[in-house]
C-alpha positions, 0 to 999 in steps of 0.5 A: 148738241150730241156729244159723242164718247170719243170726243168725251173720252178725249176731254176726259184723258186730257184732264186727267194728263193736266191735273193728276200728271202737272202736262201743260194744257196746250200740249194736252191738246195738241196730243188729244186732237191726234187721237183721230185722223178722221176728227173733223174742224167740229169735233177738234173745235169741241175737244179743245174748246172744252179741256180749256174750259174745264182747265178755266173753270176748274175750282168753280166746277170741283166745288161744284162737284165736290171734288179734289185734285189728283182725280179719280176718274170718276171724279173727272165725269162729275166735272164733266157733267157740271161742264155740261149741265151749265152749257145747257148740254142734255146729258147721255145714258152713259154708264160713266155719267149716272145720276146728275143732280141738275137743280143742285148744280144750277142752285150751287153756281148761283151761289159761289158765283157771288164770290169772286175766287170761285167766280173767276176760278182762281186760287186764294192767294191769287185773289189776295195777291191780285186785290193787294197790287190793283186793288179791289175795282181794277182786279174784278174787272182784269180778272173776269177779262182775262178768263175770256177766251184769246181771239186769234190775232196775226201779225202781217210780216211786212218783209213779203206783203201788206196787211190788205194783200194778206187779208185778201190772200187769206179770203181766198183761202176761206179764212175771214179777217177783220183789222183792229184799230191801232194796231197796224199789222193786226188782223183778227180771224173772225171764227177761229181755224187752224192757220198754221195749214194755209198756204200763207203762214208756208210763204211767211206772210204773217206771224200768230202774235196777240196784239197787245205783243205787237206793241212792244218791238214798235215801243223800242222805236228802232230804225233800219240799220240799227244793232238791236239786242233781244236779250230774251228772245224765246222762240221769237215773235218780238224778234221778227216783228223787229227785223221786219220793222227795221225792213231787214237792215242792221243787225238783230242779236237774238239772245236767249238762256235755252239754244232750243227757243233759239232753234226755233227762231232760226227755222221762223226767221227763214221762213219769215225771209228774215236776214238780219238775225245773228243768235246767240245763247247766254251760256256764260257773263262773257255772251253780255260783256262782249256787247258791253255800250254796243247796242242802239237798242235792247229789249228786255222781254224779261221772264215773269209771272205771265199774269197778263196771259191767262187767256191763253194759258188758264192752267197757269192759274192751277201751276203757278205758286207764290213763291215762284213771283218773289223768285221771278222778281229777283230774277228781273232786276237781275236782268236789269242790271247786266243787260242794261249795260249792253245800252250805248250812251245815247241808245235806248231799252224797253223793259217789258213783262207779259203780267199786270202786277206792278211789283213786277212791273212799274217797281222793278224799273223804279228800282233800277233807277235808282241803282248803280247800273240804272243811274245812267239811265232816264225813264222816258214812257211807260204803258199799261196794257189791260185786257179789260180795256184792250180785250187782247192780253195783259202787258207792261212796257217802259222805255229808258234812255241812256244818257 
């Protein structure tokens, strides 16, 4: 492989965007892969896929390096040529790369890959917090799965097509699927592309959602012509996989603390030929009140450490804090506590979490059982969703019934 100094130069910018200016990852690439019109699939494939390894990998590569957060640039260059030197990736005369101490590099790795924070590249209170929840077996294996790069994964929208039509309609436009046993909708891209281009995704035939999120609107057993709350519908994806669930009858209320997410739902569910979706914006208590034992269902996907999501956002490893998980979990019960009541007796609710921590998890809904607002209810199921089993996310889900 040649690696080509404009490409470099936009892996380089892009770490420098993530660490020393706190950018999100995502949004670092989205800006480095417009750098370049001319760029094609290869070269965007390369600047991608590399600013997410060196996010991934970033305390095992510093130390490595010998290097510390904020970065020079020259600093960055060493990350890179240890990125390089461990992909096997010959190394060019460039006057920002100099003098790479390859068997010194190789011997290093070696070394700290026998220890598993440098190993799995995570901050020590994450191993600690980590070991302390799961113990020390169920960690190693979730973290080392969680650092694995996310598959591509659709979720045909059974409102305007099939998952056989959509995986043939898919061909045509040169992007190969497979199906994933248990889970009906699934379909996984075989080599990752850009679907957001096809003709497809245009007429609403499929939604980007992992599979292990596929699971949680089918958990909250919904039937056509229900009321259904999402209480915490962000941008949507759980609330479309509901309306398509619920074949576009009965009413969807999709709710959310920030009108922006819910912006967004609005200009998916058109496209999606989603009709049963009414949006509404937790501005104040009277928003819940108002719908006080209204629902048949309500989700609660409530807001947590996101954990279970590392494959997809590794910088969250460097921009999450402790004390942003104990805020988080007061938060939860919080949710719990008001949004339950919105559950008519005899209707139903998930509480689900894109995390693996019991605490916010398992515990969150024992100890809504056991208070004022939760006495009414009865735990029904509960499942752990982990990626060293699934290979897909992170993921809890419980389901209670009001009596």
């Amino acid at each position: 492989m040649r690696l080509h100094r404009n490409l470099t130069f936009a892996v380089i910018d892009s770490i420098r965007d993530i660490f020393n200016a706190g950018e999100y990852a995502d949004k670092a690439v989205e800006k480095a892969l417009q750098r370049d019109k001319r760029w094609g699939a290869r070269d965007r494939k390369f600047v991608a896929e590399t600013i997410y390894d060196i996010v991934r990998w970033n305390r095992l590569y510093a130390e490595i390096a010998e290097v510390k957060v904020p970065y020079e640039r020259d600093n960055i260059w060493r990350l890179f040529s240890v990125w390089c030197v461990l992909r096997g990736i010959p190394l060019p005369d460039w006057n920002q790369i100099g003098d790479v101490p390859v068997r010194r590099i190789k011997g290093k790795f070696d070394e700290l890959s026998k220890i598993r924070k440098y190993r799995e590249s995570i901050p020590d209170w994450m191993d600690e917090l980590g070991v302390q929840e799961l113990g020390e077996a169920l960690w190693t294996k979730e973290i080392a799965a969680l650092n694995k790069q996310a598959e591509v994964v659709l979720r045909t929208n059974t409102l305007n097509t099939t998952k056989e039509m959509l995986q043939r309609k898919l061909k045509v436009e040169n992007i190969e699927t497979e199906s994933i046993p248990n889970y009906p909708n699934a379909l996984k891209l075989v080599e990752r592309a850009n679907v957001f281009t096809t003709e497809s995704f245009h007429e609403g035939l499929f939604e980007v959602q992992d599979a292990s999120s596929q699971l949680v609107a089918a958990y909250l057993d919904v039937e056509p012509g229900m009321k259904v709350v999402d209480a915490c519908a962000g941008a949507g994806g759980k609330t479309l996989h509901l309306a398509a669930l619920m074949q576009n009858k009965g009413q969807i209320i999709a709710m959310d603390i920030y009108e922006s997410k819910l912006k967004k739902l609005k200009i998916r569910a058109r496209r999606n030929k989603a009709h049963n979706i009414d949006m509404r914006v937790i501005d104040s208590t009277k928003v819940i009140k108002k719908l006080h034992e209204k629902a048949d269902r309500v989700l609660i996907d409530a807001p947590c450490s996101g954990l279970g999501v590392l494959k997809r956002n590794p910088d969250s490893k460097w921009k999450l804090q402790p004390e942003f998980i104990d805020e988080i979990k007061k938060t939860q019960q919080e949710i719990l506590q008001n949004y339950s009541k919105m559950v008519k007796p005899g209707g139903k609710m998930v509480y689900a979490t894109c995390s693996i921590l019991p605490s916010e998890n398992r515990q969150q809904v024992d100890l809504f059982l056991t208070s004022e607002a939760g006495k009414c209810f009865t735990f029904v199921k509960d499942s752990n969703i982990y990626a060293h089993l699934s290979g897909f996310d992170g993921f809890y889900m419980a389901l209670l019934e009001k009596n």
